[in-house]
N, C-alpha and C positions, 0 to 999 in steps of 0.2 A: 216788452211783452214776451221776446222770448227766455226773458232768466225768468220770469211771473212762471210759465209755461213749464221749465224745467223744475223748477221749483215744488210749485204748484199743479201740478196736469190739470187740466179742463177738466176731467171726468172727480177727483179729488174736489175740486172746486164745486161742482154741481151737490156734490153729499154735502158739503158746509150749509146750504139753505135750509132745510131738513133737522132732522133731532139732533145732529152731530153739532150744529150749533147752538140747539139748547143746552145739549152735556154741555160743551166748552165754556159757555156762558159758567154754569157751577162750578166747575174745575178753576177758573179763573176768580172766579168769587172767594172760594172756600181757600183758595190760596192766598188772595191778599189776606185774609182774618188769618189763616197761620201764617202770614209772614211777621203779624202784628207784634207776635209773643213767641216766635220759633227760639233765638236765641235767650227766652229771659228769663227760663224755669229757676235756674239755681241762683241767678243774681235775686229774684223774685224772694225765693225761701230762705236766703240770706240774709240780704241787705233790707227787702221790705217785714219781713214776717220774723226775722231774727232767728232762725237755726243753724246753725253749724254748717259748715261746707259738707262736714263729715255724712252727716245727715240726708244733706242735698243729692250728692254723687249716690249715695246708696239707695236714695229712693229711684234715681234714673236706674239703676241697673236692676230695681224691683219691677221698674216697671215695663223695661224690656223682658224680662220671665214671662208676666202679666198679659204682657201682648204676643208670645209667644204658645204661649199655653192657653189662650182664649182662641188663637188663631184657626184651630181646624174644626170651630163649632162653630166659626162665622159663613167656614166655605161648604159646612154639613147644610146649614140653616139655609145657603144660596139656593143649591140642589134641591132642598124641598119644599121651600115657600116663592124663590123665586129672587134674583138681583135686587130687584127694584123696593121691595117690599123692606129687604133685608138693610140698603143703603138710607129710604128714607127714616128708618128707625132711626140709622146709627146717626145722621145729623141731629135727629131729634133731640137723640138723648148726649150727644153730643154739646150741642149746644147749650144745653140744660146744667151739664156738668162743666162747663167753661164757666158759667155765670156762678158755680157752687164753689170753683177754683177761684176765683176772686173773693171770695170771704173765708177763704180758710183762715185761722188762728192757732190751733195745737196740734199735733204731731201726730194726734190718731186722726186728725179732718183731714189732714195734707196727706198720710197715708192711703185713707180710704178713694180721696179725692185722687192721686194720682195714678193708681191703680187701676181704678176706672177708668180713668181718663185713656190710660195706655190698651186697657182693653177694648175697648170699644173703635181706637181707629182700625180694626179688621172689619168692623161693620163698616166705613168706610173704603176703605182702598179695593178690597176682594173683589164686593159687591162691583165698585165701578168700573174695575178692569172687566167682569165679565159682562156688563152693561155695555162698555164700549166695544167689545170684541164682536156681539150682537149686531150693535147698529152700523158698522163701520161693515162688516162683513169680511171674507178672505182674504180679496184682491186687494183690498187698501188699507188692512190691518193695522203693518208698520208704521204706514202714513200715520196712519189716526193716533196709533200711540203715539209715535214724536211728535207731532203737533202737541196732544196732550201734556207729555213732558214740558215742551217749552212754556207754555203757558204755563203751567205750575212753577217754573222758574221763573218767569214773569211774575205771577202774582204774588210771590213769595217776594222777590223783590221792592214791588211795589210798597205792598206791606211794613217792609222792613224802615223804607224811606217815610212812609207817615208814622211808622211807630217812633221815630227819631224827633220828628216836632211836640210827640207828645211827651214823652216817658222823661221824669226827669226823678234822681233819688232823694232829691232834696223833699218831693213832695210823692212819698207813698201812694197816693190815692190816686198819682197820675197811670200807676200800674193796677189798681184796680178795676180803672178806666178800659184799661188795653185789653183788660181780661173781658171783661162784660161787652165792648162794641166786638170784640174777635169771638163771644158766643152769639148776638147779635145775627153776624155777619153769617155766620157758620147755617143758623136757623136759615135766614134769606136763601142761600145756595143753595139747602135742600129743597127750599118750595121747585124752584129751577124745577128740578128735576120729575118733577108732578107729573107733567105731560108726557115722562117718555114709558107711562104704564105698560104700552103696550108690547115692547120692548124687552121686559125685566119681568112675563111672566115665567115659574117653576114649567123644565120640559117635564112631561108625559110619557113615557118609552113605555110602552106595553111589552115591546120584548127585551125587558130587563126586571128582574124580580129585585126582591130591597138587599140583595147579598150582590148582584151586580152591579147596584149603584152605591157601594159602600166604602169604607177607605182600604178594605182590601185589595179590590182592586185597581185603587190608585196605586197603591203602595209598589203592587206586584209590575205598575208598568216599567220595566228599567230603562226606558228612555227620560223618564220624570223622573226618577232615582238619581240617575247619572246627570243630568241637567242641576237638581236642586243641589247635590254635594258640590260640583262642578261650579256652580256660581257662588254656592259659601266659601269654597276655599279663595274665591275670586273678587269678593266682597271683602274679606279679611284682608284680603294685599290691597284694596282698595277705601271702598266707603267706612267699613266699619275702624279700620285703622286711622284713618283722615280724619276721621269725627271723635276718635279717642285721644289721638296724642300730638294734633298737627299745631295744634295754638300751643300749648303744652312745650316741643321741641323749639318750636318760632323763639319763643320768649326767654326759654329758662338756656337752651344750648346752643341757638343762632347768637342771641344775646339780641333780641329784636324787640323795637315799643311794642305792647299791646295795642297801638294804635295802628300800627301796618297793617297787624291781620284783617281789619275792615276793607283796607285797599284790595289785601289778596284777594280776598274774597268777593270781590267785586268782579275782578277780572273772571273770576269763574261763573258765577251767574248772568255777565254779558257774554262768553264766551258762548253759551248754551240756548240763550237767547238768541243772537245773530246767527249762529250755525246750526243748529239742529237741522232747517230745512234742506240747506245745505248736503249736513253729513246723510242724509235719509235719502236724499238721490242719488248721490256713491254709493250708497251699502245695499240701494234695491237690485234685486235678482242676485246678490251676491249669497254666495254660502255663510249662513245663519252663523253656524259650527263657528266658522274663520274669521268670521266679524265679533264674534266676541270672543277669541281667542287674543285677535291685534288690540279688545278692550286692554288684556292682563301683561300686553305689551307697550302699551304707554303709559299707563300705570308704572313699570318699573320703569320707564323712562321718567317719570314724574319722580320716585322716591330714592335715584341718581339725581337729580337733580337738586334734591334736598339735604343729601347727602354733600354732595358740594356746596354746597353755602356755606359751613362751616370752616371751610378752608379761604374763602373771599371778602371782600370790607363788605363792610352794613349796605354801603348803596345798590353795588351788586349785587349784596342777599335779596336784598328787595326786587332787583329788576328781576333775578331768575326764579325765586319764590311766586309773582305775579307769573311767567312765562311757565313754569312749573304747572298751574292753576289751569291754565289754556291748555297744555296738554291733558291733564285729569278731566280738566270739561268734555275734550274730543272723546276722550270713551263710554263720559257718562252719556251725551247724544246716542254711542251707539250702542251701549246696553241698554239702555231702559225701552223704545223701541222695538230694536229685534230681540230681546231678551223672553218681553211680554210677547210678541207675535210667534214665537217658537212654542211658546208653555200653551196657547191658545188653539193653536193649531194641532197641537199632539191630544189635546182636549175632549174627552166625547162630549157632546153638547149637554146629557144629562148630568155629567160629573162636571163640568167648565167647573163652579163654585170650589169644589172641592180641589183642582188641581191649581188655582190660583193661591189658593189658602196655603198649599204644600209650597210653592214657588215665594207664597210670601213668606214665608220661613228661614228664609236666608238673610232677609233684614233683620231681623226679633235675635236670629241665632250669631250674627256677624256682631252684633251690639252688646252682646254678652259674652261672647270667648275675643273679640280686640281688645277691649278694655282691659281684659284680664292680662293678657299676654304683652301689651303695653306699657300698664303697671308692673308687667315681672323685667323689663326689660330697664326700666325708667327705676326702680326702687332698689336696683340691681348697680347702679352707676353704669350700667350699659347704652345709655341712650344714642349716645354719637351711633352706635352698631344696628340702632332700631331701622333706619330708612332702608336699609339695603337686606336685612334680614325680609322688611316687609313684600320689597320690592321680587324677592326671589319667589312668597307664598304666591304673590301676582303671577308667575309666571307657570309656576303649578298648576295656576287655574285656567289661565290657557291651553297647558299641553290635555291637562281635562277635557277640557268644551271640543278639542280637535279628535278624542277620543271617540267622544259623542256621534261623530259625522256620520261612520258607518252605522249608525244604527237608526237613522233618520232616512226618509224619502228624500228624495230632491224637492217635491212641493214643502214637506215639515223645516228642510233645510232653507230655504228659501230660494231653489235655484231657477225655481220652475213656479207657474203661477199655480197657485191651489185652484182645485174646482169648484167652482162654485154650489152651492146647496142651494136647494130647490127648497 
């Protein structure tokens, strides 16, 4: 009872009965459906539908622009119609375009289709980060996101493990399947979300004219300034690099099966499962600034460590590639988290929309300049030099985020408990 307690606090626990566990409910849902088909885009428009890898890869990096460039009409649309209205669209049509993903056949549907598809998760994520920022309120913020977090690593896992008994390449249609119950799925989770209307209506401010609720002056805040550069440089030595060139390096310069990286990658999604609760009661009352600063410090201890494999037999690559993966997990626990409860907090309640949309900018823009500078590094015969070049940007974006510090209160920081709103 008492690790429950430390874990969980009683007063955390009491917000679980409530709309927080309706959200969770959807977040959980909407994560097994993408864990169905997270991995299966370009094996999908390869191996099932016959394009070109060439093809493939370009359309992912279309449609990170796509979701980049959609992104701050999703957090305008928050602002003025409201969370709630704006998220249940976006499963909507979400869903709709999952089931239209499953019958592509030519190269202008898969275009059209993936485009969309990329655009429209800002109708999802924006939306629900300001959604849970609402219901969750001040004082249990952080909580509410890392709980959040896990669960999507949970459901995504889940996912992953039924997409495995079904998907086989021998029979095509078993991936048309995945596509159609994962828009299915996608529908269901948005109903979820129905009841929490009350929640997700557009604020009101009468003492704000439409020039003070505008993206000027989001732009103008430089603490959201220095926070969004500060976690893209910090995102590049981490997520967006790891998702560009880590199977890539495994395979082609470890000299690793393609079939390890399953195992890596396991260690990392249990690792953030079983800890998160964990890491979110070390890092509470701690300074915000300094907990994602030690994010861009394990990070480079993660891409030292992958940097050495290359010098160790296969077994060992494997044991510290998996060990590697538990460290990347411990930061992703404490960015996602305090990363979202910093952006939320510095937030005025009529702009929230708009300042999530600017914050979610750092995944759209990490997934367009990794890849690139990945490929210069890898197409260059420099790859052995990529781990540790990555791991240095990592550390940039730490000394970033501690820049940050002074310009935060001790409540935005999280050293001190935010006040509560009336």
């Amino acid at each position: 009872m008492k690790i429950l307690d430390t874990l969980l606090p009683a007063d955390f626990r009491q917000s679980l009965r409530g709309p927080l566990r309706i959200y969770y409910g959807a977040t959980l849902l909407n994560a097994v459906g993408n864990g169905l088909t997270l991995s299966f885009m370009v094996v999908y428009l390869h191996n099932v539908r016959h394009f070109t890898t060439g093809f493939a890869t370009l359309l992912l990096a279309g449609a990170a622009v796509a979701s980049l460039a959609v992104g701050p009409l999703w957090g305008t649309l928050v602002d003025h119609v409201g969370p709630w209205r704006v998220a249940l669209a976006g499963f909507a049509m979400n869903g709709a375009v999952l089931g239209w993903w499953a019958t592509v056949h030519t190269h202008g549907e898969a275009i059209a289709c993936g485009l969309t598809m990329a655009a429209l998760g800002g109708a999802q994520w924006g939306p629900g980060m300001v959604l849970l920022a609402r219901i969750a309120g001040p004082e249990q913020r952080a909580r509410a996101f890392g709980m959040n977090f896990m669960l999507l690593n949970f459901g995504i896992g889940l996912g992953s493990l039924v997409s495995a008994t079904i998907v086989n390449l021998r029979h095509p249609a078993t991936f048309t399947l995945l596509y159609l119950i994962d828009g299915a799925v996608t529908l269901v989770a948005g109903a979820f979300i129905i009841p929490l209307r009350a929640h997700g209506q557009a604020v009101r401010d009468e003492h704000h004219d439409d020039e003070a609720r505008g993206w000027g002056v989001v732009i103008r805040d430089r603490r959201l300034v220095r926070y969004v550069v500060a976690a893209l440089v910090l995102m590049i030595g981490g997520y967006g690099s790891q998702e560009a060139g880590f199977s890539l390096f495994v395979v082609n310069d470890v000299h690793l099966s393609v079939h390890a990286i399953g195992l890596i990658f396991f260690f990392n999604t249990t690792t953030i499962v079983l800890g998160q609760l964990g890491t979110l009661h070390l890092v509470t009352g701690k300074s915000r600034t300094r907990v994602l600063a030690a994010v861009g410090v394990l990070w480079f201890l993660f891409w030292v460590i992958l940097a050495v494999t290359l010098a160790v037999p296969a077994g060992l690559a494997v044991a510290s590639l998996c060990a590697a993966m538990v460290v990347f997990a411990i930061g992703e626990t404490m960015l996602q988290p305090v990363g979202q409860a910093l952006v939320n907090d510095i937030a005025p309640e009529h702009l929230r929309g708009r300042y999530n949309a600017a914050a979610g900018t750092t995944w759209s823009l990490s997934s367009v300049v990794a890849p690139l500078l990945t490929a210069l590094y890898f197409s260059r015969g420099l790859g052995n030099w990529w781990p540790l070049s990555t791991g240095i940007t990592a550390l940039v974006g730490s000394a970033m985020m501690l820049g940050l510090r002074r310009r935060l209160t001790p409540a935005e920081d999280g050293r001190e408990l935010a006040p509560a709103i009336d």
